[in-house]
C-alpha positions in Angstrom: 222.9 145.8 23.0 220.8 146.4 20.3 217.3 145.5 21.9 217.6 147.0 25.1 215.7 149.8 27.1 217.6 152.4 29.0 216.5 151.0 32.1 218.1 147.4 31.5 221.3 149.2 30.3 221.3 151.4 33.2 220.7 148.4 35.2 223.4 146.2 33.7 226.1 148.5 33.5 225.9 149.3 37.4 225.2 145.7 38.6 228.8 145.5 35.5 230.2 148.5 37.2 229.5 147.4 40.9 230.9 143.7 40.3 234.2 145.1 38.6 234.6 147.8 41.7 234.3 144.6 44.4 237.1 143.0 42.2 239.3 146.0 42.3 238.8 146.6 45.9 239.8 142.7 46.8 242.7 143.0 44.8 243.8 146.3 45.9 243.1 145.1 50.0 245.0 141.7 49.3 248.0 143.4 48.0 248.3 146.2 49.9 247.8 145.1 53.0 250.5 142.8 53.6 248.3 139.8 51.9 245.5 140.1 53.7 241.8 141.2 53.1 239.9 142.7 55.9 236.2 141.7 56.5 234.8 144.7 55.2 236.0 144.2 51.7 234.6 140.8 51.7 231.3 141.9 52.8 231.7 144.5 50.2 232.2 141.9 47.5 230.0 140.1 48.6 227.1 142.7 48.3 227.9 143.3 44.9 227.6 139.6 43.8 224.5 139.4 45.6 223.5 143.1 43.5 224.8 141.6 40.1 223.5 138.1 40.8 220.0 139.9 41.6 220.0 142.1 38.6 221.1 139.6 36.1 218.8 136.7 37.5 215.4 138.8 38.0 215.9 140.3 34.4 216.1 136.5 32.9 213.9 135.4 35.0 211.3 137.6 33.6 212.0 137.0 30.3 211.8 133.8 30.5 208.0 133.7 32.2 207.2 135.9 29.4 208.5 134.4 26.5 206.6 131.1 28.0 203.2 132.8 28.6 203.4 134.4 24.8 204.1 130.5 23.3 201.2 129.1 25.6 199.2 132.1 24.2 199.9 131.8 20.4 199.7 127.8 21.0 196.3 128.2 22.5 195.0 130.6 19.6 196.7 128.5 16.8 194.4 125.4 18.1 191.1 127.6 18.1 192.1 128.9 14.5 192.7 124.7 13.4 189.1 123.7 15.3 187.3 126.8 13.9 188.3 125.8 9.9 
């Protein structure tokens, strides 16, 4: 975690934190309630994969559009540089 801002750390660790809590919740519901897991923990669970799935995607997603408008950039200016010499 070298390269990351606080804001992707903060970010990732609750999208992490809220993803581990669904899991704990299903497991706890399933086995403590005589094998069963009401509707509310599902819909629970399933807001935090739709959370981490969000958080995740959107920050690659970014990166990815940026990384592609830097190499069109630095092809675009290393074909000027080749027609200018």
């Amino acid at each position: 975690m070298g390269d990351f801002s606080v804001k992707e750390k903060t970010q990732y660790g609750t999208a992490i934190f809220t993803l581990f809590s669904g899991i704990v919740l299903c497991f706890l519901s399933f086995f403590l309630n005589e094998y069963q897991i009401h509707e509310s923990v599902l819909f629970y669970f399933g807001q935090s994969l739709i959370f981490a799935g969000a958080i995740f995607g959107v920050n690659i997603f970014i990166k990815s559009k940026i990384y592609e408008a830097e190499s069109r950039l630095n092809e675009k200016i290393d074909r000027k540089i080749k027609e200018e010499q």
